[in-house]
C-alpha positions as a LaTeX table, in Angstrom:
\begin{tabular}{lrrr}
\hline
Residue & $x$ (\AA) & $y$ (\AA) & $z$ (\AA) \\
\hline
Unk1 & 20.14 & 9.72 & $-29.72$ \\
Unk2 & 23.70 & 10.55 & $-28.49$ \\
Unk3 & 23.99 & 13.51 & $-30.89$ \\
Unk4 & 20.76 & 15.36 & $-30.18$ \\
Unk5 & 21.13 & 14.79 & $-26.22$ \\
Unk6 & 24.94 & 16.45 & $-26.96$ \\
Unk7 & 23.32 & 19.34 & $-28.61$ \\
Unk8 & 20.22 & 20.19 & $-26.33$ \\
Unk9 & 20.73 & 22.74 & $-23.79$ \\
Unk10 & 17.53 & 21.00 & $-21.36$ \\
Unk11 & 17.08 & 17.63 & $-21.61$ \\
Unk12 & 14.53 & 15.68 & $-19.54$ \\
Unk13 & 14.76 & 11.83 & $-18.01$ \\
Unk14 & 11.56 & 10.16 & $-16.53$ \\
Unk15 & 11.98 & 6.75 & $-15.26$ \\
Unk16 & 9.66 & 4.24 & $-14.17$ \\
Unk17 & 11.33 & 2.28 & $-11.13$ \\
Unk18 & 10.25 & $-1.77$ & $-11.12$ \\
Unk19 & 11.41 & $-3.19$ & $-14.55$ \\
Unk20 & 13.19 & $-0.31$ & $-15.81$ \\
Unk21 & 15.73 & 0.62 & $-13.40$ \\
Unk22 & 15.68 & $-2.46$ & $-11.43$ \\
Unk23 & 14.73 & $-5.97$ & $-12.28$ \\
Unk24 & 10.86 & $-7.35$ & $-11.08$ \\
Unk25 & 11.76 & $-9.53$ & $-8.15$ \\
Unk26 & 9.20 & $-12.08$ & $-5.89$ \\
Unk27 & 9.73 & $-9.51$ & $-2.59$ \\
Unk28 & 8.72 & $-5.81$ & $-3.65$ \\
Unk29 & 11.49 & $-4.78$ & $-0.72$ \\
Unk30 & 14.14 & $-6.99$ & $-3.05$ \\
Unk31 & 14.28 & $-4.49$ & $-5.51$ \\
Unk32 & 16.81 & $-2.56$ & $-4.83$ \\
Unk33 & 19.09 & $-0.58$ & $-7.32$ \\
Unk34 & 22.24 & $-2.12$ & $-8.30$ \\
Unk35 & 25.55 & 0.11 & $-8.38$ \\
Unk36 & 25.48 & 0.74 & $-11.77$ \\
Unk37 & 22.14 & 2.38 & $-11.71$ \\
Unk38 & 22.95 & 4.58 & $-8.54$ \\
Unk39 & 26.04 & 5.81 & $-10.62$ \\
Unk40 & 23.76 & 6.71 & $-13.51$ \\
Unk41 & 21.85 & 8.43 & $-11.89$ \\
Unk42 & 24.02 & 10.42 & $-10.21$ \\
Unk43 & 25.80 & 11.05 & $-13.21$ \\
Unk44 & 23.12 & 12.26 & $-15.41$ \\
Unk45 & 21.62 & 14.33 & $-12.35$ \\
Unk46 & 24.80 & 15.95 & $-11.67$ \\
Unk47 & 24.83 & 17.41 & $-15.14$ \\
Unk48 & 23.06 & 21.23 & $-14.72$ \\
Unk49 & 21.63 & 20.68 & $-18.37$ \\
Unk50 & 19.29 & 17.65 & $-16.87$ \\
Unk51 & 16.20 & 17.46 & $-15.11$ \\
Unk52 & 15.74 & 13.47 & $-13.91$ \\
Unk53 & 12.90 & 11.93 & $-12.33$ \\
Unk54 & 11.77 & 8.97 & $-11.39$ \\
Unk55 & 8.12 & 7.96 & $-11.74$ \\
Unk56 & 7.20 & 4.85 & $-9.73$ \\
Unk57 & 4.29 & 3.12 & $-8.20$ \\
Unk58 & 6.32 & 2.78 & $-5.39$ \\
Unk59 & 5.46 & 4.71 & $-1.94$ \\
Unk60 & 7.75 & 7.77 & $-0.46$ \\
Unk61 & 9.69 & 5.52 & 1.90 \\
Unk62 & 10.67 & 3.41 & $-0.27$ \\
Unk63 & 12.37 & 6.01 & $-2.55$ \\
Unk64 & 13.78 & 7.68 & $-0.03$ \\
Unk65 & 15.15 & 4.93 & 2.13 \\
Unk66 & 17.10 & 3.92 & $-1.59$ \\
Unk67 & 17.75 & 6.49 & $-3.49$ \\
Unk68 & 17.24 & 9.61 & $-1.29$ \\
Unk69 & 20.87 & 10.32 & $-1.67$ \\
Unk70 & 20.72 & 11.29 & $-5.10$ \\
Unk71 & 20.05 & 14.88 & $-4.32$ \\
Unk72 & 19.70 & 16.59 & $-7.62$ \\
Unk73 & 16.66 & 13.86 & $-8.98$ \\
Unk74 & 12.98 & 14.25 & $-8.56$ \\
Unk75 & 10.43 & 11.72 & $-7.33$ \\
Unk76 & 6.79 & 10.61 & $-8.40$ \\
Unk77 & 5.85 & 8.27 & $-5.93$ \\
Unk78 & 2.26 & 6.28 & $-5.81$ \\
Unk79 & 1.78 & 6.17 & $-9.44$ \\
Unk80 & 1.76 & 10.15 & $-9.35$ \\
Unk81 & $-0.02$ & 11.00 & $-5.77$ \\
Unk82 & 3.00 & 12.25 & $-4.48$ \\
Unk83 & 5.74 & 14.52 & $-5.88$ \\
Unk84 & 9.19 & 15.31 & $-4.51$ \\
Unk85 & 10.88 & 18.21 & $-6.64$ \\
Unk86 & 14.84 & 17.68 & $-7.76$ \\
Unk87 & 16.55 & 19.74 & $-4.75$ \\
Unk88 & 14.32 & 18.87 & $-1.65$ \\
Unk89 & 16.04 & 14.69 & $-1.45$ \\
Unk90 & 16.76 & 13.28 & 1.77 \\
Unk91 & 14.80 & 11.44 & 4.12 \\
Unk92 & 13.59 & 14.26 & 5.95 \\
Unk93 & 12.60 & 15.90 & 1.87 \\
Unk94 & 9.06 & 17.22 & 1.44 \\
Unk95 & 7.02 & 15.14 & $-0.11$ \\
Unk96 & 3.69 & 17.40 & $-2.03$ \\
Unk97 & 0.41 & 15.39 & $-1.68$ \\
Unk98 & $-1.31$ & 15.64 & $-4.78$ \\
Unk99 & $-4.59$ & 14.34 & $-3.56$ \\
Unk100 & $-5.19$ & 15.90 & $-0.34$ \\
Unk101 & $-8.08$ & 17.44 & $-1.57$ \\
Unk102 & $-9.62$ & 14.37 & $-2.39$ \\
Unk103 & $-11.98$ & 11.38 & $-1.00$ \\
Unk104 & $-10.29$ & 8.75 & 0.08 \\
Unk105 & $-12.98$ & 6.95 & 2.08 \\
Unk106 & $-12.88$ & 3.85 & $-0.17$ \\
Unk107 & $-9.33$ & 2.52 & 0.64 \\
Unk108 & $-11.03$ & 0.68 & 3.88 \\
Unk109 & $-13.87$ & $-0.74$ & 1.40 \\
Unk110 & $-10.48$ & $-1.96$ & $-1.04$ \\
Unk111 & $-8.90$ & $-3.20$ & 1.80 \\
Unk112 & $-11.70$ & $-5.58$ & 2.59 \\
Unk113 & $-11.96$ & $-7.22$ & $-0.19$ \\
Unk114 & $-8.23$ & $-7.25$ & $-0.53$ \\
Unk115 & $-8.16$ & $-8.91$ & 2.91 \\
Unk116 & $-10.51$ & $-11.32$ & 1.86 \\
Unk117 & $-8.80$ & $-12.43$ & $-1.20$ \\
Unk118 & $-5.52$ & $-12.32$ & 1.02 \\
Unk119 & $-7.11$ & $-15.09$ & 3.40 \\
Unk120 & $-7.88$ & $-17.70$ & 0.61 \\
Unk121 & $-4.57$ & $-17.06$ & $-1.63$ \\
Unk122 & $-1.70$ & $-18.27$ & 0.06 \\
Unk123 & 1.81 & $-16.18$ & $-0.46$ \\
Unk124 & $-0.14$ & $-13.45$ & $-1.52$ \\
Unk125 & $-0.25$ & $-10.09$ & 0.59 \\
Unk126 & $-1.64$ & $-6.57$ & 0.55 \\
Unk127 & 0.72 & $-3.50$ & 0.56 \\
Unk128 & $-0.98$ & $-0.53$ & 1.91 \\
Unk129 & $-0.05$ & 2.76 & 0.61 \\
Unk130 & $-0.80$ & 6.44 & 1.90 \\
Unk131 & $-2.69$ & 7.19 & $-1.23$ \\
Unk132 & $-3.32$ & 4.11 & $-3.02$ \\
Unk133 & $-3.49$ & 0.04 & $-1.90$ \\
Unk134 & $-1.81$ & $-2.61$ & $-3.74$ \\
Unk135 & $-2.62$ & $-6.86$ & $-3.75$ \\
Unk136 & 0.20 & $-8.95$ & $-4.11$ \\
Unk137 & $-0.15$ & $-12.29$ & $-5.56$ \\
Unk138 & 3.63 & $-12.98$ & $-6.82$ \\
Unk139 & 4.55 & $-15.77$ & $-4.44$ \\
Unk140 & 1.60 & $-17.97$ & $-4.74$ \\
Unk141 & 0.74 & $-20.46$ & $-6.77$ \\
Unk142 & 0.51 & $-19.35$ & $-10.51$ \\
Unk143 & $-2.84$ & $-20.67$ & $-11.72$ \\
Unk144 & $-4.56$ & $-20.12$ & $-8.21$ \\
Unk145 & $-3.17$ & $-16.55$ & $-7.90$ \\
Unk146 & $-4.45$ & $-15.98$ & $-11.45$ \\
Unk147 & $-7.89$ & $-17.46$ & $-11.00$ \\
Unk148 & $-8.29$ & $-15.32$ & $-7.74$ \\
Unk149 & $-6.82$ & $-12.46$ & $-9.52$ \\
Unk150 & $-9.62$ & $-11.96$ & $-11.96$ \\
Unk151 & $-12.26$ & $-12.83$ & $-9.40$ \\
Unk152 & $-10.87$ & $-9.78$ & $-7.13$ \\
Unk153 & $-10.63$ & $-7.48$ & $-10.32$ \\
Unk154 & $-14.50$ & $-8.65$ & $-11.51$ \\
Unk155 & $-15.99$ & $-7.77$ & $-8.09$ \\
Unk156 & $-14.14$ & $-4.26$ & $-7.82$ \\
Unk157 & $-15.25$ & $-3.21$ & $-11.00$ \\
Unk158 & $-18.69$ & $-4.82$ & $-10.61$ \\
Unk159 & $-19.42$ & $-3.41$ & $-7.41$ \\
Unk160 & $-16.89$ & $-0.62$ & $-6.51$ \\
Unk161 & $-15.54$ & 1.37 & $-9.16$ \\
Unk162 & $-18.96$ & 2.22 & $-10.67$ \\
Unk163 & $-19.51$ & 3.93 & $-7.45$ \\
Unk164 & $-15.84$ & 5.43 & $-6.06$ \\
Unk165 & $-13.30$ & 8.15 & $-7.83$ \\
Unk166 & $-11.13$ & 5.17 & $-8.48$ \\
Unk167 & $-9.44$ & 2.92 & $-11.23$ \\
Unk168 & $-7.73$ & $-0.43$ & $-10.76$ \\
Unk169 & $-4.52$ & $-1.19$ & $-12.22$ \\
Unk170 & $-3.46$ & $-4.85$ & $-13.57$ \\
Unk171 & 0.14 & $-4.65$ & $-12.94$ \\
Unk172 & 2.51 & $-7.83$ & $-13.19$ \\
Unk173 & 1.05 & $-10.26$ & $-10.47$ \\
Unk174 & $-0.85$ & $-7.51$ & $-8.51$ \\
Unk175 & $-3.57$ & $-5.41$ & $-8.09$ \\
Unk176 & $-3.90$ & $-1.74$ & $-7.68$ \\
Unk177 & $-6.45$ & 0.57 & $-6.61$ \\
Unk178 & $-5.83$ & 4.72 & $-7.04$ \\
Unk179 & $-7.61$ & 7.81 & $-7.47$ \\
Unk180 & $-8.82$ & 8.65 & $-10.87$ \\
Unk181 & $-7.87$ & 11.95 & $-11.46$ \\
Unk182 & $-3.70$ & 11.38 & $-11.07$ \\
Unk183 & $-1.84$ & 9.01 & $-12.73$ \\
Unk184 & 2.04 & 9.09 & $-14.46$ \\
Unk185 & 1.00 & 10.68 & $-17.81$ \\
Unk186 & $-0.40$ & 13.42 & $-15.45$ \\
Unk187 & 3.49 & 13.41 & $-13.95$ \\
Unk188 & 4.41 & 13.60 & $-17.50$ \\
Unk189 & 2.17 & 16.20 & $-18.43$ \\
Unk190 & 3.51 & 18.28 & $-14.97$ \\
Unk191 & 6.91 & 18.03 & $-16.32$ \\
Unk192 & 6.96 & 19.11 & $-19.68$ \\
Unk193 & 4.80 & 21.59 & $-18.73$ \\
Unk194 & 7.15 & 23.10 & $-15.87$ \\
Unk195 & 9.79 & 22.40 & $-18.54$ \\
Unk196 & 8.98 & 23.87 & $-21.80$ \\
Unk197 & 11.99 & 24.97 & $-22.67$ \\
Unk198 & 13.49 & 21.20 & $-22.79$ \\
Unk199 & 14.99 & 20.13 & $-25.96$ \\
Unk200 & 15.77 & 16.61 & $-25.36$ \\
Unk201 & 13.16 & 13.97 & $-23.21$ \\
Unk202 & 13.60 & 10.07 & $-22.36$ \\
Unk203 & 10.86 & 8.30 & $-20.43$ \\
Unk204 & 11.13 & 4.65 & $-19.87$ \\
Unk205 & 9.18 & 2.27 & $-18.79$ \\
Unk206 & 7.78 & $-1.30$ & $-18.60$ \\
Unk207 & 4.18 & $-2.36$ & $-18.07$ \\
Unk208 & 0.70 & $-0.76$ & $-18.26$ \\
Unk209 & 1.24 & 1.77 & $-15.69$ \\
Unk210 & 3.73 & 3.40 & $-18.00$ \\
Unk211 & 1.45 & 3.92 & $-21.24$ \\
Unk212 & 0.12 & 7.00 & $-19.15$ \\
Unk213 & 3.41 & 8.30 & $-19.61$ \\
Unk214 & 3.72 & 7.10 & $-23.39$ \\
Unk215 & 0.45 & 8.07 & $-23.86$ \\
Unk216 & 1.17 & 11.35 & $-22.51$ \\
Unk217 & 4.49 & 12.16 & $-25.45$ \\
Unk218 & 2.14 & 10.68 & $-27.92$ \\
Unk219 & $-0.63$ & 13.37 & $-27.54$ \\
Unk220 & 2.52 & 15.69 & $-28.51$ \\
Unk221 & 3.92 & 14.66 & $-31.50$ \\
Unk222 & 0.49 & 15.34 & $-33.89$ \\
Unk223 & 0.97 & 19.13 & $-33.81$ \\
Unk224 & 4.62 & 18.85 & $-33.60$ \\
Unk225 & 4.52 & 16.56 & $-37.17$ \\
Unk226 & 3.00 & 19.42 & $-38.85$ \\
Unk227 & 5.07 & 21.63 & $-38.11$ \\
Unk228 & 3.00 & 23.85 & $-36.00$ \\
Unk229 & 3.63 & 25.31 & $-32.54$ \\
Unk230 & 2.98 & 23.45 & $-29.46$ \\
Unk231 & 1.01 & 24.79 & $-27.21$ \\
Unk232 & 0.56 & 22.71 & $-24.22$ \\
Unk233 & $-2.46$ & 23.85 & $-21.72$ \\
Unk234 & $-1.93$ & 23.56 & $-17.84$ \\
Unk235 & $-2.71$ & 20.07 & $-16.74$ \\
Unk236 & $-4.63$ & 18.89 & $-13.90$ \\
Unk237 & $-1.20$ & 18.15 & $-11.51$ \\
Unk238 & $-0.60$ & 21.65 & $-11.55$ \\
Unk239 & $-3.03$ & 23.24 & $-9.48$ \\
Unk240 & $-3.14$ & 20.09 & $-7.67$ \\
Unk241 & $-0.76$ & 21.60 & $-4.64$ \\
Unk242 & $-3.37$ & 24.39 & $-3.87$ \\
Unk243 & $-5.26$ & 24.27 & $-0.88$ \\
Unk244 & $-9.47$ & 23.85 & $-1.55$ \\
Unk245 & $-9.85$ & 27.26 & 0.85 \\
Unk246 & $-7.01$ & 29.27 & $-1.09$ \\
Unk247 & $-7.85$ & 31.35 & $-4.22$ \\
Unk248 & $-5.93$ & 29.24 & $-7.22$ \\
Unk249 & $-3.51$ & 30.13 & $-9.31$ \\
Unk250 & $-4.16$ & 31.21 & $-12.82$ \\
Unk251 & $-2.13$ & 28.82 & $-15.21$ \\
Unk252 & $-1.47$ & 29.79 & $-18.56$ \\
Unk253 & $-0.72$ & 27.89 & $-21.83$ \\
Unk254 & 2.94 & 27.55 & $-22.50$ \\
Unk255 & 4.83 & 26.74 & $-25.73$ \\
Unk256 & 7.03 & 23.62 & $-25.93$ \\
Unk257 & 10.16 & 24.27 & $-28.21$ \\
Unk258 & 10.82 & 19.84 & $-28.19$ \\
Unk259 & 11.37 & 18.74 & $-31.55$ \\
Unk260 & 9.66 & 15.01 & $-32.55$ \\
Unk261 & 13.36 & 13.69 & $-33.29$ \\
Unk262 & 14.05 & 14.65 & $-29.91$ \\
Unk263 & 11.56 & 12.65 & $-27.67$ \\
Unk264 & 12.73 & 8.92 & $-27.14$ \\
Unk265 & 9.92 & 7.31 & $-25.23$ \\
Unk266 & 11.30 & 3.85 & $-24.60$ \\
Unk267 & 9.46 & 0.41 & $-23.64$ \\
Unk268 & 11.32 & $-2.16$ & $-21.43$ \\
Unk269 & 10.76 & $-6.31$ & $-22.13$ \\
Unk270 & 9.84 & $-8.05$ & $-24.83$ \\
Unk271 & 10.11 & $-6.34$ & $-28.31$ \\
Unk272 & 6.35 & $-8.26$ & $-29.05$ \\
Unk273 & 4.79 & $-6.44$ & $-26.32$ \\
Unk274 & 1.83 & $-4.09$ & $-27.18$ \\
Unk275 & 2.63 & $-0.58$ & $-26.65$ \\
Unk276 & 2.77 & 3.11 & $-27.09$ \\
Unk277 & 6.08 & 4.07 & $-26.93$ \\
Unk278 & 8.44 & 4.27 & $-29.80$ \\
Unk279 & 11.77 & 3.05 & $-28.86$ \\
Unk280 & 12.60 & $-0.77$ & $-27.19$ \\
Unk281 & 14.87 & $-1.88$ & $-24.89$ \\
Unk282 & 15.32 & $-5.90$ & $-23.70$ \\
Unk283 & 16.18 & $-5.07$ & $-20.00$ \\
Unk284 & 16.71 & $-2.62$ & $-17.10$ \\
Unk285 & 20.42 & $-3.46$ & $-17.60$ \\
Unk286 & 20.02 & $-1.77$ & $-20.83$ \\
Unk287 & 18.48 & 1.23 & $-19.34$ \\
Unk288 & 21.32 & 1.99 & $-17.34$ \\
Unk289 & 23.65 & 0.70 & $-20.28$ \\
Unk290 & 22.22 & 3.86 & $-22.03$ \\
Unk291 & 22.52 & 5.90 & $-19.31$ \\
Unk292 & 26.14 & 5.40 & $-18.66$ \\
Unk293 & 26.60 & 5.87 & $-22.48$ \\
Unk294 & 25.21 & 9.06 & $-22.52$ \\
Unk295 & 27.32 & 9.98 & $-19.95$ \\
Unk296 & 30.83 & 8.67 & $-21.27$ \\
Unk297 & 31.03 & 5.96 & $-18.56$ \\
Unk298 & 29.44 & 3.21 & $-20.91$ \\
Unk299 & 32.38 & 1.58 & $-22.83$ \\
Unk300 & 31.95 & $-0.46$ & $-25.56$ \\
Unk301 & 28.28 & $-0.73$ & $-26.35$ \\
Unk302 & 26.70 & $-3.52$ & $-25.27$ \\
Unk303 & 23.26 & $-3.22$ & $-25.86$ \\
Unk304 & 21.08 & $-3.74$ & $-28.45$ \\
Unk305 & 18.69 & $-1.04$ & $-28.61$ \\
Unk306 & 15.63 & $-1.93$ & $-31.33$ \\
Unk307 & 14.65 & 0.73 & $-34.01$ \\
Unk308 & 12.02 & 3.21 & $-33.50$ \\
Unk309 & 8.63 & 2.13 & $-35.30$ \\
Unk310 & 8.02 & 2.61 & $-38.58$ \\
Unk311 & 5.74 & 5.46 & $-39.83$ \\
Unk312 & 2.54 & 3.18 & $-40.16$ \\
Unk313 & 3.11 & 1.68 & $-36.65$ \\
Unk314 & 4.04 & 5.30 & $-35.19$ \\
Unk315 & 0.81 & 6.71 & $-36.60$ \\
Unk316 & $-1.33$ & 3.70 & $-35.17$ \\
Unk317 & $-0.01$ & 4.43 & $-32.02$ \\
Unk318 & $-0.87$ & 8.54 & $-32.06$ \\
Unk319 & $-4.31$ & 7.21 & $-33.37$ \\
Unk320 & $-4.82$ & 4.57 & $-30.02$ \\
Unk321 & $-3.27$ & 7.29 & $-27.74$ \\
Unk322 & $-6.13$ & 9.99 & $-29.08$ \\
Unk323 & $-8.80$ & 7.43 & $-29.16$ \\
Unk324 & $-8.19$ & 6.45 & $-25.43$ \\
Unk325 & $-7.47$ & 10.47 & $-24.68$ \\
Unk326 & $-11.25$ & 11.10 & $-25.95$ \\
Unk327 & $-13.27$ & 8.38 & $-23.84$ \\
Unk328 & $-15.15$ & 9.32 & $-20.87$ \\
Unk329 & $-13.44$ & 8.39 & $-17.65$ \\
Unk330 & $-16.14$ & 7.10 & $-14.91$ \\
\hline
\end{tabular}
């Protein structure tokens, strides 16, 4: 990995934020980045050959009230809703609203049967986003916040997704509810297509949210296999920034020039854990072990990074990411 990020001349970093850069804590406003992860970041972003992003379910304040200092990285915030570009950081930083155009009218349905749940599950709390609503169930009991857990996600997808532009997300003890159309493949997607000219891409991550993003490489690395050109048509985040009254932009196709060697997409947890990405790594500590390695501040490797998956295991996985790529969404 250290050899082919030496020689690219773009490279690309996406990182998920909750269990890749920072450990999952009980209190979502716990997780804050450690010093070693601030200094990796900076690091890698000061380097002019590297575009960094982080892609996180977490809201705009959030990001910028920790990390808004890191001016030269790029934010995804809401599981892709939002987008901050590399350049505009800061508190005061635009933030581009990748679903103003659409109907939002169900997040005061959500949050009623959120509040509901909420009233009988003690510890448990609802986080209210400006594009997307999240139920908390961390701090309760285990088997009651569980059992109330799948009654919650039965009667939104009983009575409310069948009838809303809207998917719900199991996460790690929560639940949460966004548009259909955007998700962090489609920040994925956005990237490499704004950035065809990268040679080198990481994106990590650590629970379901994330295969979007996996998912997303995967769709790649069939045409690049055999050899053929990539040619990479615009996705739907890109014309998501244009007003519904102005005349939109005509997108064309561009060519990637990424190689397959090249594109390290990189679970974090358990090695046993069912994904699609190709590389494994035990912890966020790991992450950021790899990050100050790649930057010449990492010392002595310390951590163990697992082998990519074998050809069998890397074809199953292009075969589950088209599969999933080719079912109707509601």
């Amino acid at each position: 990995m250290g050899e082919l990020y030496q020689k690219a001349k773009k490279r690309l970093f996406m990182f998920d934020y909750d269990g890749t850069l920072t450990p999952i804590v009980k209190t979502p406003s716990a997780a804050v980045p450690s010093k070693g992860t601030l200094r990796a970041l900076e690091k890698l972003s000061e380097d002019p050959k590297n575009v960094v992003y982080i892609i996180s379910g977490r809201d705009g304040g959030f990001l910028d009230q920790h990390l808004a200092h890191l001016k030269n990285v790029g934010f995804s915030a809401e599981h892709g809703c939002f987008v901050k570009e590399p350049g505009h950081s800061g508190t005061g930083g635009e933030w581009t609203n990748l679903t103003k155009t659409f109907d939002m009218n169900w997040m005061h349905e959500v949050k009623d049967i959120f509040e509901y749940y909420t009233e009988r599950t003690p510890g448990s709390f609802i986080e209210l986003k400006n594009a997307s609503i999240t139920w908390h169930y961390r701090a309760s009991d285990p088997d009651w916040g569980s059992f109330q857990c799948k009654q919650c996600l039965d009667l939104l997808q009983t009575n409310l997704v069948p009838k809303r532009p809207i998917e719900v997300l199991v996460g790690k003890k929560n639940l949460e509810i966004r548009p259909i159309a955007i998700n962090k493949g489609e920040i994925v997607k956005r990237l490499l297509y704004t950035n065809p000219d990268a040679e080198w891409v990481f994106c990590a991550g650590d629970d379901k949210t994330d295969e979007d993003m996996f998912r997303a490489l995967c769709q790649l690395r069939p045409s690049v296999v055999d050899k053929q050109e990539v040619i990479m048509q615009p996705p739907i985040s890109a014309s998501l920034t244009v007003s519904p009254s102005a005349t939109p932009p005509k997108l064309e196709p561009v060519k990637l020039i990424i190689s397959p060697d090249a594109v390290f997409s990189t679970a974090v947890g358990l090695p046993t854990k069912k994904t699609l990405a190709v590389w494994h790594e035990q912890s966020p500590r790991d992450i950021v072990q790899a990050m100050l390695e790649l930057v010449g501040e990492g010392g002595e490797s310390s951590h163990s990074t697992l082998p990519p998956k074998d050809g069998e295991a890397l074809e199953a996985a292009v075969a589950a990411a088209k599969e999933a790529e080719e079912k109707p969404k509601l």
